[in-house]
DRENGUFI-429600 format. One record per atom (N, C-alpha, C, O): residue number from 1; atom name; x, y, z. Coordinates in steps of 0.2 Angstrom, whole numbers, plus 5000, padded with zeros to 4 digits. Layout:
// DRENGUFI-429600
NUM|CA|X|Y|Z
...
// end
This chain:
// DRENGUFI-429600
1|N|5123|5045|5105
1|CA|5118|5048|5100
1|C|5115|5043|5096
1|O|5118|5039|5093
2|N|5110|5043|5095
2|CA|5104|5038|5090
2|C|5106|5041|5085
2|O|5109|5046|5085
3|N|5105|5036|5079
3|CA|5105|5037|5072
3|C|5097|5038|5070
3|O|5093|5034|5072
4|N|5097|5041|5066
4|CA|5091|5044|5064
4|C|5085|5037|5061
4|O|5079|5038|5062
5|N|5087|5033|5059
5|CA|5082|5027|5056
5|C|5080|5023|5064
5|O|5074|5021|5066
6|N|5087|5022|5069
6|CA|5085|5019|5076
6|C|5079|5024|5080
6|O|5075|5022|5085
7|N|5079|5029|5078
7|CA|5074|5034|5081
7|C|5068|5034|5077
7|O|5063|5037|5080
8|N|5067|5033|5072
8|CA|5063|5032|5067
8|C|5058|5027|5069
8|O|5052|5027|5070
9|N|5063|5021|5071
9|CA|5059|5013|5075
9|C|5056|5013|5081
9|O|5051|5009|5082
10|N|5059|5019|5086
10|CA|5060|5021|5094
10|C|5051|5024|5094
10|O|5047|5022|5098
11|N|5051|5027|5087
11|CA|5043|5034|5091
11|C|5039|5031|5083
11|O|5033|5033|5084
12|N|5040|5027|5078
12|CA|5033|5023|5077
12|C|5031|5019|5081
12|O|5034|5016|5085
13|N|5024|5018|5081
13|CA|5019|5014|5086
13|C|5015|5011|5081
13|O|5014|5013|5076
14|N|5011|5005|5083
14|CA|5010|5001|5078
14|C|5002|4997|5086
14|O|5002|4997|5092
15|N|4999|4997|5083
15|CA|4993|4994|5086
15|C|4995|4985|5084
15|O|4996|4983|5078
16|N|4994|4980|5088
16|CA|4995|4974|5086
16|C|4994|4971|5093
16|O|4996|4972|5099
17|N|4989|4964|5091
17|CA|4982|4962|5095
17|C|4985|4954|5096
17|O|4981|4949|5096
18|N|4993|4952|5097
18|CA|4996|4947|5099
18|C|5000|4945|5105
18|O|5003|4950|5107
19|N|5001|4939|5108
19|CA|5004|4939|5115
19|C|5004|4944|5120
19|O|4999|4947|5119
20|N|5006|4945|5124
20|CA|5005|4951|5128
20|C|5009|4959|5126
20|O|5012|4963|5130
21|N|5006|4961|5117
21|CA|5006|4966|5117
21|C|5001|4968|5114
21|O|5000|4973|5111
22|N|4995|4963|5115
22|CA|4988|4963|5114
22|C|4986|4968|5117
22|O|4988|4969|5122
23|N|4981|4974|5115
23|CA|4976|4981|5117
23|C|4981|4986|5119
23|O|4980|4991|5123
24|N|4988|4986|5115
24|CA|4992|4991|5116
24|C|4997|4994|5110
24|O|4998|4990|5105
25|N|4998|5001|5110
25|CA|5004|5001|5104
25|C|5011|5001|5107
25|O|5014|5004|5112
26|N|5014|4997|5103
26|CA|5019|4997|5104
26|C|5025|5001|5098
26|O|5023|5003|5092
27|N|5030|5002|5101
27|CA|5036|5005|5095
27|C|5037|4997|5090
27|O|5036|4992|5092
28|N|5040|5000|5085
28|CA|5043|4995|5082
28|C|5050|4991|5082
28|O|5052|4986|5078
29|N|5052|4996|5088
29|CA|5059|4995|5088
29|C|5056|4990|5096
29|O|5059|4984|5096
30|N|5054|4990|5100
30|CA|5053|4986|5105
30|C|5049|4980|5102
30|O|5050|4975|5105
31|N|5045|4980|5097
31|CA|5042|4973|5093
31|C|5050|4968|5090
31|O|5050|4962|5089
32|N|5054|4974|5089
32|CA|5059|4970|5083
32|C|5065|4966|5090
32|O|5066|4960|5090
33|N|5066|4970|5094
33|CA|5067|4967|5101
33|C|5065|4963|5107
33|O|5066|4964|5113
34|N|5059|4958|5103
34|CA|5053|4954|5108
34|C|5057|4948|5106
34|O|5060|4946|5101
35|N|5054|4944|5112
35|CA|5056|4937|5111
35|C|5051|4934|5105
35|O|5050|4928|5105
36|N|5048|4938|5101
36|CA|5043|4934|5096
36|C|5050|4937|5086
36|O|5049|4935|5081
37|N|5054|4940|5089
37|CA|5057|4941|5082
37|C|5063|4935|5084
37|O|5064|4934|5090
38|N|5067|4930|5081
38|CA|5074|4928|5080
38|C|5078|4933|5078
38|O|5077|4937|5073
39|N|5083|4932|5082
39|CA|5089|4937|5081
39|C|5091|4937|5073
39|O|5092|4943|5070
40|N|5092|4932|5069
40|CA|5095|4931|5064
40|C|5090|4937|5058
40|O|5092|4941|5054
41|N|5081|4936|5061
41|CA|5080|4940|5057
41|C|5078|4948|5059
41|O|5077|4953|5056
42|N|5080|4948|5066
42|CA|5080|4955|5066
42|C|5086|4959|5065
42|O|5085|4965|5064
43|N|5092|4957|5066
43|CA|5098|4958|5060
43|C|5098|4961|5054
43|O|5100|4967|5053
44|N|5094|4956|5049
44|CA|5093|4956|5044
44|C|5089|4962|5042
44|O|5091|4966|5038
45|N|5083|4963|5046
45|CA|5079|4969|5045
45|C|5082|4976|5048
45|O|5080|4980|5045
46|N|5084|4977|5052
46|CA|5087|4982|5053
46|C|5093|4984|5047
46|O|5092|4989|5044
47|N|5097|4980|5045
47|CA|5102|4981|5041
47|C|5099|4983|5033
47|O|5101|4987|5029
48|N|5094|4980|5033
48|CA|5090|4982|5026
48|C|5087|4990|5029
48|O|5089|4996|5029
49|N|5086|4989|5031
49|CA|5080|4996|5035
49|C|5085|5002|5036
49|O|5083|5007|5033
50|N|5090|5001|5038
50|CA|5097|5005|5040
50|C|5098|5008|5032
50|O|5098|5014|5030
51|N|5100|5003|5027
51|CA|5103|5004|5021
51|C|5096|5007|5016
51|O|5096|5008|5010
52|N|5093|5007|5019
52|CA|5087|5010|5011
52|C|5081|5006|5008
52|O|5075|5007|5006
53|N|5086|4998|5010
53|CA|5082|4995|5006
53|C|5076|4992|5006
53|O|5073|4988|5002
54|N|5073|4994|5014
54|CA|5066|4992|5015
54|C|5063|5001|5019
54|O|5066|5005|5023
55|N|5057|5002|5016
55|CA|5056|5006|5019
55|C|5052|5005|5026
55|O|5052|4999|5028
56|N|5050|5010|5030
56|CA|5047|5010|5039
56|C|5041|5006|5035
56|O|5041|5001|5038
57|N|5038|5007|5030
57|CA|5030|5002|5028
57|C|5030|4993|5027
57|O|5025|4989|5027
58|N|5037|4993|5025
58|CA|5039|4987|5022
58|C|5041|4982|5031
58|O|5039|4976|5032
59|N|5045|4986|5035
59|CA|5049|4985|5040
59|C|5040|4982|5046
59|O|5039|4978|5050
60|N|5035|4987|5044
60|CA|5030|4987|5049
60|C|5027|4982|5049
60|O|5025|4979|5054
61|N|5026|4979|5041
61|CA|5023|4973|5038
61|C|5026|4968|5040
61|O|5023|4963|5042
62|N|5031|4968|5040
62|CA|5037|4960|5040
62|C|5036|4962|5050
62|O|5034|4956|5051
63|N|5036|4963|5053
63|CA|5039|4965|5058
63|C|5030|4961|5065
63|O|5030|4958|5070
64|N|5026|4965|5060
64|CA|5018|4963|5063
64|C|5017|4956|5061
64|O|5017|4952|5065
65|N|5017|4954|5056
65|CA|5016|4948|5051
65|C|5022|4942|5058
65|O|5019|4936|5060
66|N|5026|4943|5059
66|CA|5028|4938|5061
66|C|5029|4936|5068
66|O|5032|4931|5071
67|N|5026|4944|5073
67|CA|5027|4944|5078
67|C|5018|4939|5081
67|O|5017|4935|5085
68|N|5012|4942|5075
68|CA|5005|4939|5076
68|C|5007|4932|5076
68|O|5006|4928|5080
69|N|5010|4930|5071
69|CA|5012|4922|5069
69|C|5014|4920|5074
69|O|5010|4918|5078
70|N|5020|4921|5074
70|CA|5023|4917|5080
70|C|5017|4917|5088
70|O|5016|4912|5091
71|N|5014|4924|5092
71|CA|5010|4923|5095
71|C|5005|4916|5093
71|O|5004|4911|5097
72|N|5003|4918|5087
72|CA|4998|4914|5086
72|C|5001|4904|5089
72|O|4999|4901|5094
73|N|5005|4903|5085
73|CA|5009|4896|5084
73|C|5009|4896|5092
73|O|5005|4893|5095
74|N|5013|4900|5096
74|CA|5013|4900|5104
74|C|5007|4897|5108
74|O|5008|4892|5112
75|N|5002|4901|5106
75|CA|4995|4899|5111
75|C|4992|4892|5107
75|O|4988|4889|5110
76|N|4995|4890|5100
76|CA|4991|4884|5096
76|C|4995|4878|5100
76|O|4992|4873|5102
77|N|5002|4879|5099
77|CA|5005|4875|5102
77|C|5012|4876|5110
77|O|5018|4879|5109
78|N|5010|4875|5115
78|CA|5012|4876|5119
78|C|5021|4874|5119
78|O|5022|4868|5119
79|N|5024|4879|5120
79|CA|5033|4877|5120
79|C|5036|4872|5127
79|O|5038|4873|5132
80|N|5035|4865|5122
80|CA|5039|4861|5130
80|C|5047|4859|5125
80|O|5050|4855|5128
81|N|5050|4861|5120
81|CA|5055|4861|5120
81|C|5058|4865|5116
81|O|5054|4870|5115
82|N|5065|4865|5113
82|CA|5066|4870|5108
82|C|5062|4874|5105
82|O|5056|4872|5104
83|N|5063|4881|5104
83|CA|5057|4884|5101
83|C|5058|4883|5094
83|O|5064|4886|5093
84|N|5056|4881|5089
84|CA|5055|4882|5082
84|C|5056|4888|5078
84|O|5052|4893|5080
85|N|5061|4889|5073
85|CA|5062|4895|5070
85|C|5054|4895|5064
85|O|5052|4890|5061
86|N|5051|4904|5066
86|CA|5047|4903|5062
86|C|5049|4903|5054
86|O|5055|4905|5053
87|N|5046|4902|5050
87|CA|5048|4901|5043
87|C|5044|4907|5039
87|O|5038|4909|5039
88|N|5049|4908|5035
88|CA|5046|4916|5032
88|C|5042|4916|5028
88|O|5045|4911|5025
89|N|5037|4917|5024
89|CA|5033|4917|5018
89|C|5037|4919|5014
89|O|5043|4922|5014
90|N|5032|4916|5008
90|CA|5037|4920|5002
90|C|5034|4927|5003
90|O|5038|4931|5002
91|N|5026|4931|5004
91|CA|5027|4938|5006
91|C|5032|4942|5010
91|O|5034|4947|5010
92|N|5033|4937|5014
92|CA|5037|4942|5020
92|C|5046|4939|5017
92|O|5050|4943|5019
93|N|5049|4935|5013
93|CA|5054|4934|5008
93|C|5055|4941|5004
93|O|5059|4945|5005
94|N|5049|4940|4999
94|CA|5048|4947|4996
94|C|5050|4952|4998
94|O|5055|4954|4995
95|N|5046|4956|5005
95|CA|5048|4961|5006
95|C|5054|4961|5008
95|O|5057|4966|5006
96|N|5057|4955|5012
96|CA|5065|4956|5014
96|C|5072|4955|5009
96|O|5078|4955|5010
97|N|5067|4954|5002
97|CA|5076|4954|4997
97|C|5073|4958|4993
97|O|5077|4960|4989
98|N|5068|4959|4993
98|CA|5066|4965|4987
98|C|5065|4966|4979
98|O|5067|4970|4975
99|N|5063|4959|4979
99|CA|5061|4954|4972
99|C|5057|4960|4968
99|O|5055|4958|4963
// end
């Protein structure tokens, strides 16, 4: 049985115009689950998300914001080795400690 905020992530859909979720919506719970989130931060944001302390608006922001980026960095610079953790803004910081 899903918990209601995991069902929450399942049936938001989010229009976003990077890597091959380009000209589609996608849920946000399958964006938080793409090879463009690091695990360390999608952790993080689910367990905020889970707890209160980021709302579905806060979670769509941070979650759009780093999956375009990293696309973007992807097609700028093509991956012939380790992939680079991307590095958070202080807005996307913000959102995720709730300064």
């Amino acid at each position: 049985r899903e918990e209601p905020w995991e069902t929450t992530l399942k049936t938001t859909k989010v229009s976003i115009e990077a890597g091959e979720f380009r000209g589609h919506r996608v849920s946000l719970w399958d964006l938080l689950h793409s090879r463009y989130i690091p695990e360390e931060n999608r952790k993080e944001l689910l367990e905020l998300f889970q707890a209160g302390e980021l709302t579905l608006e806060q979670v769509k922001t941070v979650v759009t914001t780093i999956v375009t980026r990293t696309a973007a960095a992807e097609r700028a610079e093509p991956v012939s080795g380790p992939r680079a953790e991307p590095v958070a803004t202080e807005a996307e910081s913000t959102a995720l400690h709730g300064d």
